[in-house]
C-alpha positions as CSV (number, residue, x, y, z in Angstrom):
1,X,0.0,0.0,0.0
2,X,1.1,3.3,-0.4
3,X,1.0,6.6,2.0
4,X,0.4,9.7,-0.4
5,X,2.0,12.5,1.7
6,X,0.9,16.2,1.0
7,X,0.9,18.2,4.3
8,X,4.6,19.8,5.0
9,X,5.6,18.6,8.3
10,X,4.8,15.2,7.5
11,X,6.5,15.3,4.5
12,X,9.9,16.8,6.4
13,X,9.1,13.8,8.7
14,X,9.3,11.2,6.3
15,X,12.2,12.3,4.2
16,X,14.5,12.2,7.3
17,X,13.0,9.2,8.7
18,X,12.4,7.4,5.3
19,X,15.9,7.6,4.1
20,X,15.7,3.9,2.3
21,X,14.6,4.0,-1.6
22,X,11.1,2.8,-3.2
23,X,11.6,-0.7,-4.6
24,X,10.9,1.2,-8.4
25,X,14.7,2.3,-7.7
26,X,16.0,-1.1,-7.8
27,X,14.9,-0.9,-11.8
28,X,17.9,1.4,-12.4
29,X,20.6,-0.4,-10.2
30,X,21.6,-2.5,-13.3
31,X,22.9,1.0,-14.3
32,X,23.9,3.5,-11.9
33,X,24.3,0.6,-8.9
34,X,24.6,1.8,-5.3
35,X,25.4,5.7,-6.4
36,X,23.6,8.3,-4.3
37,X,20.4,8.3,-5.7
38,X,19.7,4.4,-4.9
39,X,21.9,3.3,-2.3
40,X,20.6,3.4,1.4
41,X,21.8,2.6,4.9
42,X,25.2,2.5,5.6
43,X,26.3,3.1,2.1
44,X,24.0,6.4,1.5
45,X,25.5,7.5,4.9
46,X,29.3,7.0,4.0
47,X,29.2,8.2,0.7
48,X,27.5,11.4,1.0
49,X,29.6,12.5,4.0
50,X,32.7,11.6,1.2
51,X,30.8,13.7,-1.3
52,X,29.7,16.8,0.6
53,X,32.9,18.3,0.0
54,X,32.7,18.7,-3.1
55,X,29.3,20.6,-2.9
56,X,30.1,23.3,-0.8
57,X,29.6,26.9,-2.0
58,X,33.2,27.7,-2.0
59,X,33.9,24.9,-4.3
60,X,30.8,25.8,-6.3
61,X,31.9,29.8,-6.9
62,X,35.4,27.8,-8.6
63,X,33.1,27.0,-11.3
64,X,31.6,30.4,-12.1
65,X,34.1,30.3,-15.0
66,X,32.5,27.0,-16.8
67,X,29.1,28.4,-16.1
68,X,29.1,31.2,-18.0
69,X,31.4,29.8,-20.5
70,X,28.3,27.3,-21.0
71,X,25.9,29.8,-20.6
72,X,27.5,32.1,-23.3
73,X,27.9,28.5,-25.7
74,X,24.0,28.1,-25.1
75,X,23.1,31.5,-26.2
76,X,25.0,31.5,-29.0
77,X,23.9,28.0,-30.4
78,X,20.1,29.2,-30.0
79,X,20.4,32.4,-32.2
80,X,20.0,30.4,-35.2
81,X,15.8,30.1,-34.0
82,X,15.6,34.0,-32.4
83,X,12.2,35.7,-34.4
84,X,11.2,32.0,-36.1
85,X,8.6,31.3,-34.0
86,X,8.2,28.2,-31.4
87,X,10.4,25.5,-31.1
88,X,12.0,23.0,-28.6
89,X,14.5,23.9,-26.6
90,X,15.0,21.1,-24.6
91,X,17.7,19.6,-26.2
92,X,20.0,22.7,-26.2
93,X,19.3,22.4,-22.3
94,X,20.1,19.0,-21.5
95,X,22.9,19.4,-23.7
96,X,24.8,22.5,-22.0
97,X,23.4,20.6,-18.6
98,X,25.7,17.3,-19.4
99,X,28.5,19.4,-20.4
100,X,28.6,21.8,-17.4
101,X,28.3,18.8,-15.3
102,X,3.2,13.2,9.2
103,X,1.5,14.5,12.1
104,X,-2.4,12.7,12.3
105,X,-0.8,9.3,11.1
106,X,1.2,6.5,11.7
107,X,3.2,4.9,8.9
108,X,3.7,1.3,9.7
109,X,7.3,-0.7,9.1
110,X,7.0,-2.2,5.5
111,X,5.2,0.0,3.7
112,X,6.0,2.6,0.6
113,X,5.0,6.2,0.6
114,X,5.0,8.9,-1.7
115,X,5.8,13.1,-1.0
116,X,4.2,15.1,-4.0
117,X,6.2,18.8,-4.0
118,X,4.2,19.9,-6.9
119,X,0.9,18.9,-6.3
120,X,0.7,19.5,-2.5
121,X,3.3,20.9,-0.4
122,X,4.4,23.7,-3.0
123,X,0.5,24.5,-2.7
124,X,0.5,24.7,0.8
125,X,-1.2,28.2,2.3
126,X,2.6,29.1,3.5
127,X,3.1,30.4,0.7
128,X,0.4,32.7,0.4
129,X,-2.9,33.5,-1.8
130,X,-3.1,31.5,-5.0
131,X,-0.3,29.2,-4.5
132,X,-0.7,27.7,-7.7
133,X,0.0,31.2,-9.7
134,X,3.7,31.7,-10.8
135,X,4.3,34.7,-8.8
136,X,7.9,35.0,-8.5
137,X,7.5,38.6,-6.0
138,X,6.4,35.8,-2.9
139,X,10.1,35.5,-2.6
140,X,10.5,38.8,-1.6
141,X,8.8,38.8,1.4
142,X,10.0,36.0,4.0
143,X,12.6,33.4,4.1
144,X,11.4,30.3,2.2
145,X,14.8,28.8,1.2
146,X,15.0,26.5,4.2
147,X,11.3,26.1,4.3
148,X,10.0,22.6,5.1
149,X,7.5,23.3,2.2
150,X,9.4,24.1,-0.5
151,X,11.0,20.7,-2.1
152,X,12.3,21.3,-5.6
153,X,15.6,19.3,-4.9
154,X,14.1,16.6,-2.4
155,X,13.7,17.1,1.1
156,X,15.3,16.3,4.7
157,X,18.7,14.1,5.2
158,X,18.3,12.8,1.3
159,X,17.8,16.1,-0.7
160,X,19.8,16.4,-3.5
161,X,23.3,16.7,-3.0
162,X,24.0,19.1,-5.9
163,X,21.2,21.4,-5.1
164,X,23.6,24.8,-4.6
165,X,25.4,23.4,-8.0
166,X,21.6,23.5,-9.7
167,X,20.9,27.0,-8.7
168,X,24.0,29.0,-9.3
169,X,24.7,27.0,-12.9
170,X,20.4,28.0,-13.8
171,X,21.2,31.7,-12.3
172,X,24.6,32.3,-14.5
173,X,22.4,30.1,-18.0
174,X,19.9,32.6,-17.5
175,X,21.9,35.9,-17.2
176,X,23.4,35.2,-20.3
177,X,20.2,34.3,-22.3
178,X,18.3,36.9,-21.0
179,X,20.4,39.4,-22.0
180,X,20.3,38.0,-25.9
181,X,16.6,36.3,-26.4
182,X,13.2,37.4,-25.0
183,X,10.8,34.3,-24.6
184,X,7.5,34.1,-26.1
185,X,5.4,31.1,-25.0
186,X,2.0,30.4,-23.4
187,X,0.9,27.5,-20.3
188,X,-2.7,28.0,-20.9
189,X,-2.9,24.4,-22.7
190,X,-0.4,22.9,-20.8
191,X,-1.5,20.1,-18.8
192,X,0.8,18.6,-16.3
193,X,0.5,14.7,-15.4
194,X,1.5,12.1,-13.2
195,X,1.3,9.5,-14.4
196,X,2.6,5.4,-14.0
197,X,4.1,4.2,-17.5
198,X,4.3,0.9,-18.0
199,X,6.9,0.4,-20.7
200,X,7.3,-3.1,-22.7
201,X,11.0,-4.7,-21.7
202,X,11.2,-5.5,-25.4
203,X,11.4,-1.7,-26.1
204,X,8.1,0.4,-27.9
205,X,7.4,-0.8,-31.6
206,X,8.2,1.2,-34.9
207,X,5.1,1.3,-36.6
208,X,5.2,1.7,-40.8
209,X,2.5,2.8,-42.9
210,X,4.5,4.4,-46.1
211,X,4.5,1.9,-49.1
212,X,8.4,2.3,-49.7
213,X,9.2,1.9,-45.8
214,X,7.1,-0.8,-45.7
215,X,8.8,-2.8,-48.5
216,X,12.2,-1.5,-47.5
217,X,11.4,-3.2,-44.0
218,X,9.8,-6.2,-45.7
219,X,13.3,-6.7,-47.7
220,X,15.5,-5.9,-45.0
221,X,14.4,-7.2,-42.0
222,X,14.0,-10.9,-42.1
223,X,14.2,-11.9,-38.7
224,X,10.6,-12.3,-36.8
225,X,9.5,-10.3,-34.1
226,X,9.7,-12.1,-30.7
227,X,5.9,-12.7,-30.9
228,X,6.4,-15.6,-33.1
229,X,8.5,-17.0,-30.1
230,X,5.6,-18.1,-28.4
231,X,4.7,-20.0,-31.1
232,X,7.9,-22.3,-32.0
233,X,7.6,-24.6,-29.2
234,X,4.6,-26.0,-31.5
235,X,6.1,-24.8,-35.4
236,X,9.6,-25.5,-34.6
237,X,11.8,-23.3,-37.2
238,X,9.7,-23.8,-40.5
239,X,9.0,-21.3,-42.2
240,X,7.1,-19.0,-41.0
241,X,9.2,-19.1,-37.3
242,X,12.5,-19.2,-38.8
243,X,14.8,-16.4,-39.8
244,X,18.2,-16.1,-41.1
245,X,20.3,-18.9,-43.3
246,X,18.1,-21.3,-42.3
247,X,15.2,-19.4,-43.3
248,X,16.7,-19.1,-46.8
249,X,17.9,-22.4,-46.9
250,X,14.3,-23.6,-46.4
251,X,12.6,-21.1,-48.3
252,X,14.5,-22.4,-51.7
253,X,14.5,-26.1,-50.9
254,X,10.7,-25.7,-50.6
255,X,9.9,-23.5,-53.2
256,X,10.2,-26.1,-56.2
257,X,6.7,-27.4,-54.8
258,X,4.5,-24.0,-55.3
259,X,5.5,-23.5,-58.7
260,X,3.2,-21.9,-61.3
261,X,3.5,-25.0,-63.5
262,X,2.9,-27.3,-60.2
263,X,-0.1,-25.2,-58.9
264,X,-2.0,-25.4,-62.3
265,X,-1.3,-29.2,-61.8
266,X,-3.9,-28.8,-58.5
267,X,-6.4,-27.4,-60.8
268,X,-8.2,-30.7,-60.6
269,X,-8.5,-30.9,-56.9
270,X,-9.7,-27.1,-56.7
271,X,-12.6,-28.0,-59.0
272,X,-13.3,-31.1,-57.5
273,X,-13.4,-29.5,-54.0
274,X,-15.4,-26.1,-55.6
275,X,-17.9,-28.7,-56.2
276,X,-18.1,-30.6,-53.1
277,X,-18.3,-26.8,-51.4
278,X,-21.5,-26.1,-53.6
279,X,-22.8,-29.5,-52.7
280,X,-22.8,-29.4,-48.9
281,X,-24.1,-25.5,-48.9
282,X,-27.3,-26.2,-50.8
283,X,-28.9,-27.6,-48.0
284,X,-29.0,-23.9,-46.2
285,X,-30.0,-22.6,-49.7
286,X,-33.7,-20.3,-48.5
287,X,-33.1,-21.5,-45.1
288,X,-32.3,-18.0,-43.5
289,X,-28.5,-16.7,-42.3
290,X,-26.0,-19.4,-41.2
291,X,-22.5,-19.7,-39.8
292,X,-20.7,-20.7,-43.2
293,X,-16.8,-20.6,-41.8
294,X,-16.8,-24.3,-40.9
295,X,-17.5,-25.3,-44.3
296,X,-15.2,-23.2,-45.4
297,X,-12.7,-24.2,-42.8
298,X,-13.2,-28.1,-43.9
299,X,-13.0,-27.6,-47.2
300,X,-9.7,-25.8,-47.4
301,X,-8.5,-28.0,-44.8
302,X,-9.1,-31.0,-47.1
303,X,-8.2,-29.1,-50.3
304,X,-4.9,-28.5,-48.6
305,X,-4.4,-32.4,-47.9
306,X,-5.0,-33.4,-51.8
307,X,-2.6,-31.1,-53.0
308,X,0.7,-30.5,-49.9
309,X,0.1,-34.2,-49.0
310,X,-1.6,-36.3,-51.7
311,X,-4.3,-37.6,-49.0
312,X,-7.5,-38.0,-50.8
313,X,-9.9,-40.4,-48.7
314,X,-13.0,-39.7,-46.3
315,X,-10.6,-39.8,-43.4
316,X,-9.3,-36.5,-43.9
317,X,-12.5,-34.9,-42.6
318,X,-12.2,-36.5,-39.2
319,X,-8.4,-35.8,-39.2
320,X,-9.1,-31.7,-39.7
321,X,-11.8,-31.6,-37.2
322,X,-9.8,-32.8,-34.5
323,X,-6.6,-30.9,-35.5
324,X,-8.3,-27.6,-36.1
325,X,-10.0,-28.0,-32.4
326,X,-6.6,-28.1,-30.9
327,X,-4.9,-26.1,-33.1
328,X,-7.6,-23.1,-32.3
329,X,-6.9,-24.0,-28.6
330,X,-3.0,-23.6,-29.2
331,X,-3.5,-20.1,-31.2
332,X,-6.4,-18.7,-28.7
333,X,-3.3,-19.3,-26.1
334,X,-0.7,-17.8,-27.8
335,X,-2.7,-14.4,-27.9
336,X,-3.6,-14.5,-24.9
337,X,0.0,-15.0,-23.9
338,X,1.0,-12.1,-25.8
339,X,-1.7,-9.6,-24.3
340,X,-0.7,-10.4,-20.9
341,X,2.7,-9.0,-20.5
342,X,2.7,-10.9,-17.1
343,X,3.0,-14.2,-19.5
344,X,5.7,-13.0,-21.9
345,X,7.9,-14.4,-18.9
346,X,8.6,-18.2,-19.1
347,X,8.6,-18.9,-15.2
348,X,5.3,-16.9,-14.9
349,X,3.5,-18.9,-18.0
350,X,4.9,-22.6,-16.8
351,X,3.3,-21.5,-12.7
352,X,0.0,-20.5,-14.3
353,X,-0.4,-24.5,-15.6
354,X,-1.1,-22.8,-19.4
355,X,2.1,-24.1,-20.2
356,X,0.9,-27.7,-19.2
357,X,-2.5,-27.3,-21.2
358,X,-0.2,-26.1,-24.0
359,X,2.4,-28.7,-24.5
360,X,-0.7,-31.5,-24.0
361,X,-2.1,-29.5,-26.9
362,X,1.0,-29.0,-28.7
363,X,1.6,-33.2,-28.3
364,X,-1.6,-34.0,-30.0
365,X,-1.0,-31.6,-32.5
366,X,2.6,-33.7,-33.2
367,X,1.1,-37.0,-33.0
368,X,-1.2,-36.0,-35.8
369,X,1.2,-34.4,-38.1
370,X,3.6,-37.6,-37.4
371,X,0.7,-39.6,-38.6
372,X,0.4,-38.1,-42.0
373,X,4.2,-38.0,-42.4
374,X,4.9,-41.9,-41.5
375,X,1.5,-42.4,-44.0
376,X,3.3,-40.8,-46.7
377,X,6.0,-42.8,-46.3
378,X,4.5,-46.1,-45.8
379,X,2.6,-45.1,-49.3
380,X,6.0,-44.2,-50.9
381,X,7.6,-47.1,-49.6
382,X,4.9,-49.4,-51.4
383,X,5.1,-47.6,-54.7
384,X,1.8,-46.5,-54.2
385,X,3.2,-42.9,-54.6
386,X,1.2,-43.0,-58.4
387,X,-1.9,-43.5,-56.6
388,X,-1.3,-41.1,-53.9
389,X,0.1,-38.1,-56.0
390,X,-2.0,-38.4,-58.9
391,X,-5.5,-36.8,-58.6
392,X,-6.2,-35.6,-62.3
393,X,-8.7,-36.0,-64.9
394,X,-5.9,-35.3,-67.3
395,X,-3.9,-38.3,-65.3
396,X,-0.9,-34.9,-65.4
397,X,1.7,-35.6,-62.9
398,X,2.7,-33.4,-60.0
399,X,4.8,-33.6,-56.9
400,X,2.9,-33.1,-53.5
401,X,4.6,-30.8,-50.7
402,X,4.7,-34.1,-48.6
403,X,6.7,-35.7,-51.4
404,X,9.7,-33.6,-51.9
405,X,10.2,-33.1,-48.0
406,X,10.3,-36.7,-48.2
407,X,12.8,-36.9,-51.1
408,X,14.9,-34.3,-49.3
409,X,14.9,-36.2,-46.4
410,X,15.9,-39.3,-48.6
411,X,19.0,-37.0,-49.4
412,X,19.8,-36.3,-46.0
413,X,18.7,-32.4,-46.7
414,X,16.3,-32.1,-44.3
415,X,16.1,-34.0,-40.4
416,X,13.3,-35.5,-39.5
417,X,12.8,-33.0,-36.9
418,X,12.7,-30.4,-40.1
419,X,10.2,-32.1,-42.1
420,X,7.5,-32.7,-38.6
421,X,8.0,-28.5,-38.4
422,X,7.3,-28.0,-41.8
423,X,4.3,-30.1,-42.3
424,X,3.2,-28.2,-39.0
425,X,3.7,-24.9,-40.6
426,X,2.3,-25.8,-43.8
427,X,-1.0,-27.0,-42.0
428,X,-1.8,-24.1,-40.1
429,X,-0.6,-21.5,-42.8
430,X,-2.3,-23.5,-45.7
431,X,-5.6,-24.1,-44.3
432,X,-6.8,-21.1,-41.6
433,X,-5.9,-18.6,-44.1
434,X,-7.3,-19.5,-47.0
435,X,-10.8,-20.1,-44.8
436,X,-10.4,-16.8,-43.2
437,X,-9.9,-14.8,-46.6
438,X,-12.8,-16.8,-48.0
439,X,-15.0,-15.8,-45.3
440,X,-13.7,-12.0,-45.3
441,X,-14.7,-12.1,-49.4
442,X,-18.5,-13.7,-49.1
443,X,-19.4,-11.3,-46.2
444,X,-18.5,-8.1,-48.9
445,X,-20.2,-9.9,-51.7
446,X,-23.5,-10.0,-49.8
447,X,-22.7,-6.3,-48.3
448,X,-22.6,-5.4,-52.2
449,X,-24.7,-7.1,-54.3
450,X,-23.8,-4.5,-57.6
451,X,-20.4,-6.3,-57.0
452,X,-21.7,-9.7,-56.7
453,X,-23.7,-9.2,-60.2
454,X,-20.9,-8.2,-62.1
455,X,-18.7,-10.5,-60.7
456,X,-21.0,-13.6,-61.8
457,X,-21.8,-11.8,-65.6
458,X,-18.0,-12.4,-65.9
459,X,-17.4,-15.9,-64.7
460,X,-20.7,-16.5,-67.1
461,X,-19.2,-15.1,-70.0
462,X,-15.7,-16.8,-69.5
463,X,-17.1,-20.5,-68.8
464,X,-20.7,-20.7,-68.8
465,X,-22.9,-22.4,-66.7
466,X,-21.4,-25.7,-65.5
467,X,-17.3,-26.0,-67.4
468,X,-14.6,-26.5,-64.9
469,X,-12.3,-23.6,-64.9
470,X,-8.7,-24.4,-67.0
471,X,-5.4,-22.4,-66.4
472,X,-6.4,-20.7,-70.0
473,X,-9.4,-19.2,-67.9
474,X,-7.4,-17.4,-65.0
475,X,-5.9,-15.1,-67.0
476,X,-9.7,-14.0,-68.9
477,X,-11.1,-13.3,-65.1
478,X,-10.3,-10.1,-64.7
479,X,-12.9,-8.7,-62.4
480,X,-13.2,-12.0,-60.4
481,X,-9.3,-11.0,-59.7
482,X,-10.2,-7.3,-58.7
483,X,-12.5,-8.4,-56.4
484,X,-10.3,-10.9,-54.9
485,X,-7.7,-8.3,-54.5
486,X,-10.2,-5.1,-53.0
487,X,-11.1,-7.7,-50.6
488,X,-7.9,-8.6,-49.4
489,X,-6.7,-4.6,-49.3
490,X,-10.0,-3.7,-47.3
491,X,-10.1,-6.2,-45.1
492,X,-6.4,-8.0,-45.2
493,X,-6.1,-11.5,-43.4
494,X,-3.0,-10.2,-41.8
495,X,-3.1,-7.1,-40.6
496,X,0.0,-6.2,-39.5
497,X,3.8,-8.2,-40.3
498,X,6.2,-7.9,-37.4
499,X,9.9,-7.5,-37.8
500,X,13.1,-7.7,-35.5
501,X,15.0,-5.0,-36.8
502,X,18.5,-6.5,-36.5
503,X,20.9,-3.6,-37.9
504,X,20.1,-0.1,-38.3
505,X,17.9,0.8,-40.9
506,X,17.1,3.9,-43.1
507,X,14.1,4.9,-44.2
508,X,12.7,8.2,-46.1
509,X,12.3,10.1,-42.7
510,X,13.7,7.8,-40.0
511,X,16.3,5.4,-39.0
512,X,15.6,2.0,-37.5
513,X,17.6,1.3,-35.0
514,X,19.2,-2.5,-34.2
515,X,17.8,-4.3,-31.6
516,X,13.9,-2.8,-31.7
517,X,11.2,-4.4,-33.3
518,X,9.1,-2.7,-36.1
519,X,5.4,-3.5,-37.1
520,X,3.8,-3.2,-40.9
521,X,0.4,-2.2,-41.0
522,X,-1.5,-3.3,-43.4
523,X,-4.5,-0.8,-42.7
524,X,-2.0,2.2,-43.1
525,X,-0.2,1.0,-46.2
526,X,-3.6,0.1,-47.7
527,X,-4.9,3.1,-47.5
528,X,-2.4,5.1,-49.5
529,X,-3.2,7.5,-51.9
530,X,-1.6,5.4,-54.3
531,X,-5.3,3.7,-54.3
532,X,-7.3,7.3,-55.2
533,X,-9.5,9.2,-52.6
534,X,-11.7,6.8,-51.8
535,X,-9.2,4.4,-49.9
536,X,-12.0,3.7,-46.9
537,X,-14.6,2.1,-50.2
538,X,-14.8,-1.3,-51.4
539,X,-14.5,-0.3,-55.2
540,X,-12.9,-3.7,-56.9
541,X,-12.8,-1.0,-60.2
542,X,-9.6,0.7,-58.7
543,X,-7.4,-2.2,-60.0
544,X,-8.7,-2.3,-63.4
545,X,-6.9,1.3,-63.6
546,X,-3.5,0.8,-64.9
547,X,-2.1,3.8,-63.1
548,X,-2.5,1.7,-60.0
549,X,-1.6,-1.7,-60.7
550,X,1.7,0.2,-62.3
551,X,2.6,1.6,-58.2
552,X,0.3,-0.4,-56.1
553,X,2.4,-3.5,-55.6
554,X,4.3,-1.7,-52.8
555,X,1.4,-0.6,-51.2
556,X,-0.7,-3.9,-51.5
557,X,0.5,-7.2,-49.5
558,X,-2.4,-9.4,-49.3
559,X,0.1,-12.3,-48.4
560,X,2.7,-10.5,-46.7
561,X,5.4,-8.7,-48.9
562,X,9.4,-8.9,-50.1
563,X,11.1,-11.5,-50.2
564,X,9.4,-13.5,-47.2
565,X,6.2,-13.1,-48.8
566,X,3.6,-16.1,-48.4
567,X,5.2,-19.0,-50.4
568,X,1.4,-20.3,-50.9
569,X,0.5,-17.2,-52.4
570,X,-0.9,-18.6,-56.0
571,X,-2.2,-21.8,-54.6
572,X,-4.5,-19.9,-52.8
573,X,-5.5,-17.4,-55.1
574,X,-6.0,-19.9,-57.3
575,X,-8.5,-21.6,-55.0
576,X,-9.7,-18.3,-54.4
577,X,-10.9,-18.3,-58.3
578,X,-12.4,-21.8,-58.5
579,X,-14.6,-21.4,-55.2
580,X,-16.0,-18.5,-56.0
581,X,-16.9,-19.5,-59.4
582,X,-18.6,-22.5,-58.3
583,X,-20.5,-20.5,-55.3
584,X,-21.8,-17.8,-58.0
């Protein structure tokens, strides 16, 4: 508890009987250690009778020559703003600072209190009528230097030890200004605080909105923010936890298996799974609103399977209800985590048993990605890989995710322990955001029907009523691709990418520096002119203008941007494109 001290006696009373520091103190210890401002007891005692001597006013009148020396330096480096209106002056003082060098209660042992100068005892009726007016004449009538109320410096045994060194150094500064500047400035609108800030150990985050910064960061800064910490005791270092060489090294290993070529492979399975989406829906079709995201969940879910892991039987719907219930469970957590600062600390999370619930989570979550991998191999191992890989009315070969970890493992490319993080990432980042933008898009279809309509006139025109859609056909959907796009800048799936900025950095107005942590916002960078005046409308027309789609790219990450940009990104466009034909 704490003892909020205003009257003037008591404060005197506990400065000289309070001489031992608030615990905040200890905070700054790792810096300044058991100097005069923290230490107490013995230590205080013995080193401010050492350092008194080199307070006194004798010793303080030797340095009349460095205080106007400074005072004179500070006058002269603040001509340059004389007659152009306000500006900041603090740094000019802190600079020429560093280089000139209670009576009706009873306090019990243990606790903290607090003495407010400003907001009590220098408002104390001692001092006069309207205490609170800055009324320099009151010191002309009485003698308040040793006054009990009057605290600028501290108060009692512990006041500051440089007080006498404070006042003569502001006297001799302000002679010398004085006689050069006249200040112009007004406190009408000034609004004094006390406040308690709470400030994040890992340092405030540098937040980008500008389309060049924002790629500029993208490109640069490759290592994650420590966010994603929380989440690699479940995703291990794949790749979206990863950073660095072995970032890279994974990023081009895996790349061969979302390929262009590959992806129009899949074309197939999106169709097929388009299809099955229509199928399941029509039962709902006059029957009122309903919650549509679990279909949507499922079929992506199993979509995913067919083409990262060449699993194509009924099981696969079991399998994703039971991993996305844990998986939820495991993401619900880590937010949580990360809102509580409390939890950011690993003792504190592992005493509140979450850490328990976690890994029991987490250990399902392996067994069942252990169970796909060791089922891909048991269907490799019996040359059944044909059957397994091949889902295609054109019988046109491709090679599944699952496959070439497999073959890389084969090589002794990847560890086992690589391949069991991978899948895990590619599960989680294949699935939940393809479902999520899917649900983002139908909600602003059925907010604007005008979009809706001209959206289905186009996927008329360009197949009809019933054709599958064929890689020729992508290219002829123009609108369908607008929309897709508007959607995703309006209302993007992530909405922010979070950086550890690892060296400095330069941007058009700012430099990054190492060791902080920096935060993309989507909502800012989306809303750039670049994208005309009306930035807050849905309007899928704005990308048919060339003028955009010539300067937009910077401006416009849907799946992340620069180079560690959402390896997945045409797979799920592309699914993007078949759903939504079907659905119309």
């Amino acid at each position: 508890m704490y003892k909020v001290i205003t009257d003037p006696q008591d404060a005197l009373t506990a400065s000289n009987q309070c001489p031992k520091k608030h615990y905040a103190f200890d905070l700054a210890k790792v810096w300044m250690g058991e100097g005069l401002i923290l230490s107490s007891g013995d230590i205080w005692k013995r080193h401010r009778k050492l350092l008194s001597p080199a307070f006194t006013l004798p010793i303080i009148h030797s340095f009349l020559d460095v205080f106007n020396s400074q005072a004179k330096k500070l006058a002269s480096s603040m001509e340059k703003h004389a007659g152009k209106g306000l500006f900041d002056p603090f740094m000019y003082l802190k600079l020429n600072a560093l280089e000139t060098f209670s009576e009706n209660y009873t306090m019990p042992a243990g606790s903290y209190c607090v003495i407010f100068p400003m907001a009590a005892t220098h408002l104390d009726p001692t001092w006069g009528p309207e205490p609170d007016k800055f009324r320099p004449g009151r010191w002309l009538h009485g003698d308040f230097r040793n006054s009990k109320e009057y605290a600028p410096f501290g108060l009692g045994k512990r006041a500051c030890i440089g007080r006498t060194y404070a006042m003569i150094s502001m006297k001799v500064t302000l002679s010398h200004f004085l006689r050069h500047y006249r200040v112009k400035a007004d406190m009408s609108h000034l609004k004094l605080n006390f406040d308690f800030l709470l400030k994040p150990i890992s340092g405030h985050d540098i937040m980008v909105t500008d389309p060049d910064d924002a790629l500029t960061v993208a490109n640069t800064c490759l290592h994650k923010h420590f966010i994603y910490d929380y989440v690699r005791t479940w995703l291990g270092n794949g790749l979206l936890t990863s950073s660095g060489e072995f970032w890279q090294r994974h990023r081009k290993l895996l790349n061969p298996a979302f390929t262009v070529p590959v992806i129009h492979n899949f074309l197939s399975i999106f169709n097929h799974m388009a299809k099955q989406l229509v199928s399941e829906l029509e039962v709902h079709v006059e029957q009122g609103p309903f919650e549509i995201s679990p279909y949507l969940r499922i079929i992506s879910f199993q979509t995913f399977s067919r083409t990262a892991f060449g699993i194509a039987d009924d099981s696969v719907k079991e399998f994703a209800e039971k991993y996305m219930e844990s998986s939820d469970q495991v993401m619900n957590m880590v937010v949580y985590r990360f809102q509580n600062f409390l939890l950011h600390s690993d003792l504190i999370f592992r005493l509140t048993g979450l850490k328990k619930k976690q890994d029991h989570l987490i250990k399902k979550l392996d067994d069942m990605a252990n169970q796909v991998i060791e089922r891909k191999k048991a269907e490799m191992k019996t040359a059944n890989e044909k059957k397994a890989n091949e889902w295609s009315t054109t019988n046109t070969r491709y090679k599944p995710f699952m496959s070439l970890l497999l073959e890389l493992k084969n090589d002794d490319t990847l560890t086992d322990k690589e391949i069991k993080e991978e899948v895990d990432t590619a599960i989680v980042a294949g699935f939940d955001t393809t479902s999520n933008c899917l649900t983002c898009l139908l909600v602003l279809l059925g907010t604007y029907p005008e979009v809706q309509e001209k959206m289905y006139e186009e996927i008329v025109e360009v197949l009809g009523p019933d054709r599958d859609i064929e890689k020729d056909d992508i290219k002829r959907l123009v609108y369908t691709e607008a929309v897709i796009k508007e959607a995703l800048r309006v209302l993007p799936i992530g909405p922010a990418l979070l950086r550890y900025v690892d060296r400095d950095v330069k941007l058009k107005n700012y430099t990054m520096r190492a060791d902080s942590q920096v935060v993309i916002l989507a909502r800012g960078t989306h809303r750039s002119p670049i994208f005309g005046d009306d930035v807050e409308a849905f309007r899928p027309e704005r990308w048919l203008d060339p003028s955009v789609t010539a300067v937009g790219n910077n401006a416009f990450y849907g799946f992340s941007l620069g180079k560690r940009s959402c390896i997945v990104f045409d797979v799920i466009n592309y699914l993007y494109n078949l759903i939504f034909l079907r659905i119309q």
